[in-house]
PAVEX-594198 format. One record per residue: x, y, z of N, C-alpha, C in turn. Coordinates in steps of 0.2 Angstrom, whole numbers, plus 2048, in hexadecimal, padded with zeros to 3 digits. Example, Ala and Ser with C-alpha at 12.3 -4.5 7.8 and 13.67 -1.06 7.14 Angstrom:
<recs>
8427E482783E7EA8278427F0827 8407F58238447FB824840800827 
</recs>
This chain:
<recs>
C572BC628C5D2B8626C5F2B961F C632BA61DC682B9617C672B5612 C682B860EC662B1608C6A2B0605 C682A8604C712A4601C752A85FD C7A2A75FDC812A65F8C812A65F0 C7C2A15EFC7C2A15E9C752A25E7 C702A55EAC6D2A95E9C6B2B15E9 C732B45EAC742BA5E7C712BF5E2 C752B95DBC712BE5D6C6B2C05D7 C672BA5D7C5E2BB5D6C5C2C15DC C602C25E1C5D2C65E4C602CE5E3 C652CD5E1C672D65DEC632D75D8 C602DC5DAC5C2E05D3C612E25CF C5D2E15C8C5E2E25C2C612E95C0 C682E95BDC6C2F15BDC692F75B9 C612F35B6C5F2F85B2C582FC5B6 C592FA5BCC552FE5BEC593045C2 C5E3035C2C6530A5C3C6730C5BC C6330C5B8C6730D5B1C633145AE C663175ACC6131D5A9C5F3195A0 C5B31859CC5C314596C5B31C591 C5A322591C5B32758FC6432658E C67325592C6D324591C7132158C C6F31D58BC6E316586C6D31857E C6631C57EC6231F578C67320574 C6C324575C7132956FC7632256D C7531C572C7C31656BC7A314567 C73316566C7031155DC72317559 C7331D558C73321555C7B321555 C7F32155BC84321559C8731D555 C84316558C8830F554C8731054E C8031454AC82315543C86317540 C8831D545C8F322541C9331D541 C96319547C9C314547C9A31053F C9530D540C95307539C9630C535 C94311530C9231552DC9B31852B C9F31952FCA431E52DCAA31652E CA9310530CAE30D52FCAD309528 CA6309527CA530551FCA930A518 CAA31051BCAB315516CB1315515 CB6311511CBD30C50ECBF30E505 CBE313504CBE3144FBCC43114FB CCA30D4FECCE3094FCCCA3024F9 CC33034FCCC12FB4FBCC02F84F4 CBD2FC4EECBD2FB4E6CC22FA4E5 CC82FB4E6CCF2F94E4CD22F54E5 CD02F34ECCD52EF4F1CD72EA4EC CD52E64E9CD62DE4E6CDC2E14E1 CD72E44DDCDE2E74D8CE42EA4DA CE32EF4DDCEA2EF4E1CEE2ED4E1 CEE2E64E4CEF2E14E7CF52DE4E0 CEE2DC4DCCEF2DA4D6CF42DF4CF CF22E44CFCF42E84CDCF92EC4CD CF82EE4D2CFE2F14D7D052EE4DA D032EA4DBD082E44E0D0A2DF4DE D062DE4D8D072D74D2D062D04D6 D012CF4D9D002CB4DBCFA2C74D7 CFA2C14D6CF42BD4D2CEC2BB4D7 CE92B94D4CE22B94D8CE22B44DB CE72AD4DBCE92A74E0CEC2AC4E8 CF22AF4E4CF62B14E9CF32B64EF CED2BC4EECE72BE4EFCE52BB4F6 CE22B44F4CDE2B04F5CE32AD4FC CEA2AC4FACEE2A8501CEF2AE505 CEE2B4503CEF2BB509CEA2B950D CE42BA508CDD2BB50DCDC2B3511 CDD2AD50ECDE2AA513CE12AB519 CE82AD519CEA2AE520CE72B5522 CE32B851FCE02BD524CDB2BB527 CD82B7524CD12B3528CD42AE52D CDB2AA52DCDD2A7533CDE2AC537 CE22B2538CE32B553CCDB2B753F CD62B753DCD02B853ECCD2B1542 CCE2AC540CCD2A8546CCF2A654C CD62A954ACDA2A8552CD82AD554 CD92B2552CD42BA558CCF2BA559 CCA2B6557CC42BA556CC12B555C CC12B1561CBD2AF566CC32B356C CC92B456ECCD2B7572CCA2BF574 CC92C556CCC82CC56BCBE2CB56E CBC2C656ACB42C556DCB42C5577 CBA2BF579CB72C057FCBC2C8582 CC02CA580CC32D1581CBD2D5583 CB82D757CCB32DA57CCAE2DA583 CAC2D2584CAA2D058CCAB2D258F CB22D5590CB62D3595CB72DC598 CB62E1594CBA2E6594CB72ED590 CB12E958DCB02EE58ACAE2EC583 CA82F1580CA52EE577CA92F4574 CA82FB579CA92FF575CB2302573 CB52FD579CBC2FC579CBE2FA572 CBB2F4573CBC2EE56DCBB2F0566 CB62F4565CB62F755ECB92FD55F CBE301561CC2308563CC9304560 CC82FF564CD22FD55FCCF2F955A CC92F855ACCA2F4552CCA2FA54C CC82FF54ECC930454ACD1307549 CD330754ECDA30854DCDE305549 CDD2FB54BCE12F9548CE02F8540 CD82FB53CCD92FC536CDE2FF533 CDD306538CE030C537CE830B535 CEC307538CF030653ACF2300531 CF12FC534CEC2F752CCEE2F7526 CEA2FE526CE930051ECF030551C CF2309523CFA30C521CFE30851C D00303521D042FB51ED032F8518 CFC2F9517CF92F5512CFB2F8509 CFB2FF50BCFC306506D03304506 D0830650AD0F306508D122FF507 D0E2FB508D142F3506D142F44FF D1C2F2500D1E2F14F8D222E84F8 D1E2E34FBD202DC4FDD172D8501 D1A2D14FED162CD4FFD152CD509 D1B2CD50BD1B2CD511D162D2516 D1A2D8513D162E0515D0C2DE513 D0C2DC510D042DC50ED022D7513 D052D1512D022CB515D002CF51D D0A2D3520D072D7526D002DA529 D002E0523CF92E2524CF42DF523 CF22D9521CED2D6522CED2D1527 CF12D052CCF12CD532CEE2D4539 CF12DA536CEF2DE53CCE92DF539 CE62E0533CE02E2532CDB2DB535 CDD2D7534CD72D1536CD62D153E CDE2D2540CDA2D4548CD62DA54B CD82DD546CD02E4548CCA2E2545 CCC2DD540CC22DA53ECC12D7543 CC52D3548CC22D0550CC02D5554 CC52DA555CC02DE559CBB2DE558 CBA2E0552CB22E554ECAE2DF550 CAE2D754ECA92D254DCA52D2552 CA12D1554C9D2CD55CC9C2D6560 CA02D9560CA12DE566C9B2E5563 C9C2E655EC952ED55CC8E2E955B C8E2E355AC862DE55AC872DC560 C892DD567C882DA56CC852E2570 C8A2E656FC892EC570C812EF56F C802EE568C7A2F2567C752ED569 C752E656BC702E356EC6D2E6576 C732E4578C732E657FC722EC581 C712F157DC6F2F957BC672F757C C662F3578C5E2F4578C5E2EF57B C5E2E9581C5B2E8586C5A2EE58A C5E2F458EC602F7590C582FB58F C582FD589C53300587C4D2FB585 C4A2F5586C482F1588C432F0580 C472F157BC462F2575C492EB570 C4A2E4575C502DF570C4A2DD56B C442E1568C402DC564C432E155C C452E7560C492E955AC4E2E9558 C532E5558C5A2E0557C5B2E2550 C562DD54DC562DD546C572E1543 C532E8542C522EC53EC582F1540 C592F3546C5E2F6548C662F4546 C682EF545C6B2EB544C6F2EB53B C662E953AC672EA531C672F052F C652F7532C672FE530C6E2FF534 C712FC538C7930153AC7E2FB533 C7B2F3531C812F152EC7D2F4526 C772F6523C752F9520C7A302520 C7A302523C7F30A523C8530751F C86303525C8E301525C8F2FE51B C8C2FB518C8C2FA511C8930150E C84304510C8430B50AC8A30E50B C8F30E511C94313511C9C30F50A C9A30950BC9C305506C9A3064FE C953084FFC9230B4F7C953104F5 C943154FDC9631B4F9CA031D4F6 CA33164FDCAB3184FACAB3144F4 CA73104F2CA830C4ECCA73114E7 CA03164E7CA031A4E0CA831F4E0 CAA3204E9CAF3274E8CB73224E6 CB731A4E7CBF3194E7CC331A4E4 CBE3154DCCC13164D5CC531C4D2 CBC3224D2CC13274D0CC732A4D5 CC73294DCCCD32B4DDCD43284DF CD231F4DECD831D4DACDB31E4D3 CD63234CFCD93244C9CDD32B4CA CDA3314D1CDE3374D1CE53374D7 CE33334DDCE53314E1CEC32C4E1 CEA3284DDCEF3204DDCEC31F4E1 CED3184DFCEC3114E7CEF3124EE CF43164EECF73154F6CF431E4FA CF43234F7CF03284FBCE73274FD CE33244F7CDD31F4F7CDD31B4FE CE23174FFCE1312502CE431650C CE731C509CE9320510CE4322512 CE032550DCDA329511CD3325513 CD331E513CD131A516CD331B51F CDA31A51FCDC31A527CDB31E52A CD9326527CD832D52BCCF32952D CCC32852BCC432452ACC3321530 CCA31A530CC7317537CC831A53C CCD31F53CCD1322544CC9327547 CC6329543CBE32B542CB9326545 CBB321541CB531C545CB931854D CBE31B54FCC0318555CBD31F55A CBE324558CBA32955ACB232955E CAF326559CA8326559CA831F55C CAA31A55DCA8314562CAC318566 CAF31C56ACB131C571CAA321573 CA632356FCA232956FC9A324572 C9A31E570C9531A573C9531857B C8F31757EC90314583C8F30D586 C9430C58CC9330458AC8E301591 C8A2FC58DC842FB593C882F6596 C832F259BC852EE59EC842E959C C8B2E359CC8E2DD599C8C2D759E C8A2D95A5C892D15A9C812D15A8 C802C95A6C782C85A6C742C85AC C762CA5B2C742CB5B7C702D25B8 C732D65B2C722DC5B3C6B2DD5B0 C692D85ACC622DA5A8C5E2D55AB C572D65ACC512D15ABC522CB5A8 C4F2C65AAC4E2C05A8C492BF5A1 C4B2BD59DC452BC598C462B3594 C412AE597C412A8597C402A4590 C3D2A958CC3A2A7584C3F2A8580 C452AD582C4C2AE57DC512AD582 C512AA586C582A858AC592A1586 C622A0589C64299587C5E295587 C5E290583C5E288584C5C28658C C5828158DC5727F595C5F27A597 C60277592C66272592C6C277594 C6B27C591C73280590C72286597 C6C288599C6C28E59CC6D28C5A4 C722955A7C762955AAC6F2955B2 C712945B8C6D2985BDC702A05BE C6B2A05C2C6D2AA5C6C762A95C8 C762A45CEC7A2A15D3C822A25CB C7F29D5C6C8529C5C3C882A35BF C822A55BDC832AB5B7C892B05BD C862B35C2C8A2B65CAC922B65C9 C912AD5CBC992AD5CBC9D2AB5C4 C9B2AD5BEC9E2AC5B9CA12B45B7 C9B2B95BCC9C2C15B9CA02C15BF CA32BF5C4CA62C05C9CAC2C05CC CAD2B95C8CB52B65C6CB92B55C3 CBB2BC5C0CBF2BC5BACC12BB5B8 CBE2B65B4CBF2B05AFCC32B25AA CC92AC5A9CCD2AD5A6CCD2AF59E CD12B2598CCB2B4590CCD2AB58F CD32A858FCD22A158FCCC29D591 CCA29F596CC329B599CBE29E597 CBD2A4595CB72A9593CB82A658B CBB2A4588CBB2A2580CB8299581 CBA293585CB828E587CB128F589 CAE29458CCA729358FCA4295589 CA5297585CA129B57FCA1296579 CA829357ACA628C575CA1285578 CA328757DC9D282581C95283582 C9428A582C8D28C580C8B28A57A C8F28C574C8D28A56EC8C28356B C8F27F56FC9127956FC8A276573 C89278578C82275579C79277576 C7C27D573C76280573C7427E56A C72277569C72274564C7027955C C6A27E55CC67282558C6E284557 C7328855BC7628D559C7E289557 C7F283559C8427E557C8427D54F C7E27E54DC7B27A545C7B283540 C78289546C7728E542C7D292540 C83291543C89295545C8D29153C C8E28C53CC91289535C8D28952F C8428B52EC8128B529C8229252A C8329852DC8229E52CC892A0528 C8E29E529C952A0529C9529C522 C94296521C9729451BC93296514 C8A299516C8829A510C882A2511 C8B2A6516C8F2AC514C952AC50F C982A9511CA02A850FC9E2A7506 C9A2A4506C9929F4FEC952A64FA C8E2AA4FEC8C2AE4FAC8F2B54FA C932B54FCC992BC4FECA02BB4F8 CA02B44F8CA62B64F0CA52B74EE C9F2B74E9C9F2BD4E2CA22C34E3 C9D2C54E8C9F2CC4EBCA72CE4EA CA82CA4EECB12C94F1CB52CB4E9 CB32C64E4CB62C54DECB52CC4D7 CAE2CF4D9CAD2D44D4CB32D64D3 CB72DB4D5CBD2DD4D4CC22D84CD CC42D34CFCC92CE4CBCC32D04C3 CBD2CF4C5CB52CB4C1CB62D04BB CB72D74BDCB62DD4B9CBB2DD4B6 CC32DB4BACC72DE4B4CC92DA4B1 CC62D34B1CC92CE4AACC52D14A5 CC02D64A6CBC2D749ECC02DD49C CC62DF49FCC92E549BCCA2ED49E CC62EC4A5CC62F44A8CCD2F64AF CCE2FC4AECD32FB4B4CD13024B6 CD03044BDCCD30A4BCCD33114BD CDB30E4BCCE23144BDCE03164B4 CDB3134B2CDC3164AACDB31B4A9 CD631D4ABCD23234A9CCE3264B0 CCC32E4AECC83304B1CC232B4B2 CBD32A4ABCB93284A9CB831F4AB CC031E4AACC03154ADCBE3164B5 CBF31B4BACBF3184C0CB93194C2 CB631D4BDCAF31F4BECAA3184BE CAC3164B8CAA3104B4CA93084BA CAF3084BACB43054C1CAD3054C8 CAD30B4C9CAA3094CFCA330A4CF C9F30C4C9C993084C6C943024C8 C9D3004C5C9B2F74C2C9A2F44C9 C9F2F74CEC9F2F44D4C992F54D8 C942FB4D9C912FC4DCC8C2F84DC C8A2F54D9C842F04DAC842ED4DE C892E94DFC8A2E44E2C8A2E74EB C8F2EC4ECC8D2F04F3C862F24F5 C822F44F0C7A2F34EFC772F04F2 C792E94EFC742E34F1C752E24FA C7D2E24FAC7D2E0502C7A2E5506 C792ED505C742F2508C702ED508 C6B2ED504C642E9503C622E4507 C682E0509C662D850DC682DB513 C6A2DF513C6B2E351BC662E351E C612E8519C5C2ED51CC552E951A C562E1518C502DF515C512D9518 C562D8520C562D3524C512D2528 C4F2D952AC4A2D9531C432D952C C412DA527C3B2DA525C3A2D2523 C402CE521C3F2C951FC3E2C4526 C3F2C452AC3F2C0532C392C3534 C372C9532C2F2CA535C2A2C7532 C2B2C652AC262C3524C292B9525 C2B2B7527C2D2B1525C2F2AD52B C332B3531C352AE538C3D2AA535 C3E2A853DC452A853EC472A0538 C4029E53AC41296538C4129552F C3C29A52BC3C29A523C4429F522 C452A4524C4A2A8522C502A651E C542A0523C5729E522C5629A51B C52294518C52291515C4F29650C C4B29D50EC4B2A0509C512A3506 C552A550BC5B2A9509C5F2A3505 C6029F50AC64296504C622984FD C5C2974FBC592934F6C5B29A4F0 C5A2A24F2C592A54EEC602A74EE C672A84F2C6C2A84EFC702A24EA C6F29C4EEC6E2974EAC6E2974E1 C662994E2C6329C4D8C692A14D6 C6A2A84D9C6D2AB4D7C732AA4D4 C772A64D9C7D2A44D7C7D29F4CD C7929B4CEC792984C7C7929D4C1 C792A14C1C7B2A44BBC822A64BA C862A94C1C8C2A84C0C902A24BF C8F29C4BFC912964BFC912954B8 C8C2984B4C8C2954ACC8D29B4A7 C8D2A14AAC902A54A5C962A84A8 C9A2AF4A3C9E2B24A4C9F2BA4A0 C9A2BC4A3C992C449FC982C84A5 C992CE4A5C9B2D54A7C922D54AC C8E2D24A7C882D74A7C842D24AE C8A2CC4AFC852C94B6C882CC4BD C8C2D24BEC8E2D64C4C852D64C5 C802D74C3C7A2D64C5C782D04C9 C7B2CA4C6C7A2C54CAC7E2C64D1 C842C84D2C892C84D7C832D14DC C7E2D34D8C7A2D74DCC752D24E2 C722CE4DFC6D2CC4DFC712C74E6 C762C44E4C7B2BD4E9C7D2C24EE C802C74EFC802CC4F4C7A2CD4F8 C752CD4F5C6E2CF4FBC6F2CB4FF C6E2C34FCC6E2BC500C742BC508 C782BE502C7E2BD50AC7F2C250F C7B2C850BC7C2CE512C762CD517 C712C9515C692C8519C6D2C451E C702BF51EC712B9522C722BB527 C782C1528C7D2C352EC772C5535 C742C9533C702CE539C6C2C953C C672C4536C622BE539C672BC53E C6A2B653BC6F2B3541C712B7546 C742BC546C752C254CC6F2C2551 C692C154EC642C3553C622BD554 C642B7551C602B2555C662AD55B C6E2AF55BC702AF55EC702B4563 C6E2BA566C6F2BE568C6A2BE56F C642B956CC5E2B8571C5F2B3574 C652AE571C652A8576C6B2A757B C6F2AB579C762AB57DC772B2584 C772B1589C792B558FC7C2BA58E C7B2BF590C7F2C658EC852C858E C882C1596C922C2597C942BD591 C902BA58CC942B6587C932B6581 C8F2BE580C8D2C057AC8F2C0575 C962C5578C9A2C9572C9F2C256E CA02BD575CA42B5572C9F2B156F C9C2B156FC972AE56AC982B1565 C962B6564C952B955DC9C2B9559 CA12B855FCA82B855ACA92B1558 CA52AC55BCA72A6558CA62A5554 CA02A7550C9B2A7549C9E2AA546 CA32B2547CA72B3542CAD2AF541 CAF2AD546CB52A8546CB32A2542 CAF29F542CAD29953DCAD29D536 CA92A3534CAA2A652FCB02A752B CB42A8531CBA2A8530CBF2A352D CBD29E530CC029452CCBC295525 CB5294525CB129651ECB529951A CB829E51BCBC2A4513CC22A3514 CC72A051ACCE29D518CCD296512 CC8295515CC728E510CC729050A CC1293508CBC295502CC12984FF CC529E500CC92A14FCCCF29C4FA CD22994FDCD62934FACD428F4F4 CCE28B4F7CC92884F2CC928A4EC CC42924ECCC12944E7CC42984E2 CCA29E4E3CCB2A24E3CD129E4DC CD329A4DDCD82954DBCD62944D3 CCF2934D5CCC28E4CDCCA2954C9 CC729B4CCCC62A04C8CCE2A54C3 CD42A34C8CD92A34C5CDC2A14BE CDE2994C0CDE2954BDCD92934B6 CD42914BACCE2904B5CC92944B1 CC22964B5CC129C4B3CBC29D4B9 CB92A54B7CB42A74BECAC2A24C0 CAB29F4B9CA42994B9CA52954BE CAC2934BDCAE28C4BFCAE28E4C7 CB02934CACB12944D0CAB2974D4 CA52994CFCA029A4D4C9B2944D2 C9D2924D0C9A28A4CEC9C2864D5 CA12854D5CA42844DDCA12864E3 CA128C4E1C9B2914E8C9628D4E7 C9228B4E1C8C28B4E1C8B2834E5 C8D27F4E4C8D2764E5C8D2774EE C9427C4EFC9527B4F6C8D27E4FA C8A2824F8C852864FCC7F2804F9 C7F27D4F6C782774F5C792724FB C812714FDC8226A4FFC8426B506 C8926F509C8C270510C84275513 C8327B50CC7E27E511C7827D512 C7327850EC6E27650CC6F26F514 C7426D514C75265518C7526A523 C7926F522C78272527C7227852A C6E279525C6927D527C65277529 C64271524C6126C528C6126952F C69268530C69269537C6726E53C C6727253CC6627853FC5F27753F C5B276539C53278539C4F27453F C5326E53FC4E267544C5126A54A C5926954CC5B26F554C56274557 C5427954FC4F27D553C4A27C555 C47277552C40275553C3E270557 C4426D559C44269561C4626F566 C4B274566C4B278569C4327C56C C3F27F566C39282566C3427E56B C3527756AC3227456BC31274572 C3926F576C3A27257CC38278580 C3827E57EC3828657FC32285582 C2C28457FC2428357EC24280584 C2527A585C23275589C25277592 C2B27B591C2C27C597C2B281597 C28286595C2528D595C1F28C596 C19287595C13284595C1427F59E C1927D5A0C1927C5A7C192815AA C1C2865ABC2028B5AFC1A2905AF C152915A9C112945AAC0A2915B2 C092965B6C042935BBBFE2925B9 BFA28C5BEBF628D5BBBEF2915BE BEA2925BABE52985BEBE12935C3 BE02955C9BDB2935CFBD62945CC BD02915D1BCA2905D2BC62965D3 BC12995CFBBF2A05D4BBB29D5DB BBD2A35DFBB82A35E5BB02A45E4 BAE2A05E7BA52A15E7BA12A85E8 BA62AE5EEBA62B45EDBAC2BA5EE BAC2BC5E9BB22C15ECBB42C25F1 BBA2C25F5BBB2C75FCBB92CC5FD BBB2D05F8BBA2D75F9BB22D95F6 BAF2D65F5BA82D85F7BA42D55FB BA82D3600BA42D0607BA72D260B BA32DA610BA62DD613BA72D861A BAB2DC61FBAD2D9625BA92D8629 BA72D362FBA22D1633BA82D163B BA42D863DBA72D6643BA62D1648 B9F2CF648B9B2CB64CB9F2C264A BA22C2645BA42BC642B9D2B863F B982BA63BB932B8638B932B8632 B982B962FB9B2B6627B942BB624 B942C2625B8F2C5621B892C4622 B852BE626B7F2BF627B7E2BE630 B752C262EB712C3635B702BC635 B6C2BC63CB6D2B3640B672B163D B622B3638B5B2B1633B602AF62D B662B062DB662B0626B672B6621 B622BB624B632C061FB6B2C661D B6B2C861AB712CB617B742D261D B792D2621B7B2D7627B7B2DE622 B7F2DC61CB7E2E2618B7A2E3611 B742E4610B712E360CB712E8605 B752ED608B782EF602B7D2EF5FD B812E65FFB852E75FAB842E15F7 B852E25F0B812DC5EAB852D45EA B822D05ECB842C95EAB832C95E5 B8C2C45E3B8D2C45DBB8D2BD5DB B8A2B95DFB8A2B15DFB872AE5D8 
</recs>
């Protein structure tokens, strides 16, 4: 007889036992080239001034562009996420590459507020493609290759790349916005990404329905939130609309309490320890440097910048050591405390010489991204990966339209203290008050997990008096003994 309807899936085997995972092997290497040659932007040390510079815009005015590029980042970024679902990871980062490409052309030739404002609407909807779609990518790689304990470190070495390629254009941009100008500088960015759209079509893409992988009950959703076989089936089967494919992924996140609490403490105390960063640029040239001066200035110029690029390497690559040493539950509140500290210096002084401190707040904010990545990546379903992960960046995305409005204003106006002082209050209070929420979610979560994993496990029977299998067969039906009693086969050992 036939077995139900709705127990299908459970009965179709797992698509990885049709999978060659040899296959798979070459997208961790790839994915590094991808990260690796799209982080490499020697526009990037310039961009602010530029901006400033070049364009005579003030560092409020800055601040209302990047705004609207981070709205257009929230409209896009759960829509481009469930796209990725839907069609493809390796798609999704192919046009995100492009539409830098495209981007940064615009971005070079505007001689108007509008023309800029443009390319930073196309640029922000290539950061949705990119968001959610290469960490969903490279998880589901290594289910495939039955490796997801190596997330983290894999993860922090390709966004680790992706910032030392960040380092490197930062030492090359200064000097060649001083030989180059700003608008050829900022061209030979675009020839870079048309390269990194290259190298994402060059990856292979695994399989996106959870149907496709094994069951794993210790890192799947929530009991409360998680799907059946029967459900998971016809959700891969009904081509669900990206409208409806964006609604179920807020509805995941919406039940799955841990990840409700971890998605706004992660995005806001990114957002807060990423300003500095963001800010070096304005931070350097109120003391006097401009790097079209000189040879030596662009030299100088991107020096000063490097550090800061540094530390975000470092939190990269010192995520996965830190979640091994301390676990998913201290990580987070270490990371608080010590960016936090960091920050206080910028708050109460105004010297050149604290780009160190804005080193040291870069480590903080580059750690956060990959932890959160892997702790969302274990509880969320394979077909609602890539939309989860975009909605983190999408709140991320409210975080820095906000922030930048807020902050960016007082450093104008007022001075740089006053505005990392602001950073500082807001990361004590919003993220101090949501990490709390989130810490108890998980620990009731944990708790749950335990208890129904401690049911589900059977329990062990009774031994038999004597093994079967050392009680040979009695064709007579005399259960092994002669009609005295004594033993029919006397040569095999009672282990009574």
């Amino acid at each position: 007889m036939s077995a139900p309807a709705s127990d299908s899936a459970s009965a179709t085997p797992s698509a990885l036992t049709r999978l060659d995972p040899r296959l798979f092997q070459r997208n961790i290497r790839v994915y590094y080239l991808f990260m690796a040659s799209t982080g490499f932007m020697i526009f990037l040390p310039v961009w602010i001034i530029y901006l400033m510079d070049g364009r005579g815009l003030s560092l409020t005015e800055v601040g209302v562009i990047e705004s609207f590029f981070w709205l257009t980042v929230i409209i896009a970024e759960v829509p481009t996420g469930a796209v990725a679902d839907r069609f493809g990871r390796r798609i999704s980062l192919a046009l995100g590459a492009i539409l830098f490409a495209i981007s940064t052309v615009i971005f070079s030739l505007a001689d108007g507020f509008s023309l800029l404002l443009g390319s930073y609407l196309v640029m922000g909807l290539g950061m949705t493609l990119y968001s959610g779609a290469g960490d969903a990518l490279l998880y589901d790689t290594l289910r495939v290759l039955r490796r997801t304990g190596e997330y983290e470190r894999h993860a922090g070495r390709a966004h680790g790349l992706f910032f030392a390629a960040m380092v490197l254009a930062t030492a090359v941009g200064g000097p060649a916005a001083y030989l180059l100008g700003y608008t050829a500088t900022i061209l030979v960015s675009s020839a870079l990404f048309l390269a990194s759209a290259v190298a994402a079509m060059l990856l292979r893409e695994p399989p996106r329905r959870e149907s496709d992988f094994p069951p794993d009950p210790l890192h799947a959703a929530p009991a409360n939130v998680r799907h059946t076989a029967s459900d998971i089936a016809q959700h891969e089967a009904s081509g669900v609309p990206i409208l409806q494919e964006m609604t179920r992924g807020f509805g995941v996140v919406w039940r799955n309490r841990p990840i409700r609490y971890l998605i706004p403490f992660a995005a806001i105390t990114t957002t807060l320890f990423g300003l500095p960063h963001f800010m070096a640029q304005p931070y350097v040239a109120q003391h006097g440097l401009n790097p079209l001066d000189g040879a030596v200035d662009g030299f100088v110029w991107s020096a000063l910048l490097i550090p800061g690029q540094i530390g975000t390497v470092l939190g990269m690559l010192v995520a996965a050591r830190l979640i091994a040493r301390l676990g998913e539950r201290r990580s987070f509140p270490a990371i608080l405390v010590y960016g936090s500290v960091c920050l206080i210096p910028l708050a109460i002084w105004n010297h050149l010489g604290l780009l160190g401190a804005i080193f040291m707040v870069s480590i903080a904010q580059a750690a956060i991204r990959p932890i959160t990545n892997g702790y969302i990546n274990r509880r969320i379903t394979s077909n609602q990966r890539a939309t989860v992960l975009s909605i983190f960046s999408l709140v991320h995305g409210g975080a820095m339209s906000i922030a930048v409005l807020a902050i960016l204003p007082a450093a104008d106006l007022i001075s740089f203290p006053v505005a990392f002082g602001i950073a500082f209050l807001a990361v004590v209070t919003l993220g101090a008050g949501l990490w709390l929420l989130w810490h108890l979610a998980h620990r009731r979560d944990q708790t749950e997990r335990i208890r129904r994993w401690s049911i589900s496990v059977p329990k062990p029977q009774a031994p038999q008096s004597r093994p079967q299998a050392l009680q040979p067969p009695d064709p007579n039906g005399r259960n092994g003994r002669n009609g005295d009693g004594s033993a029919l086969y006397p040569n095999v050992q009672n282990l009574d």
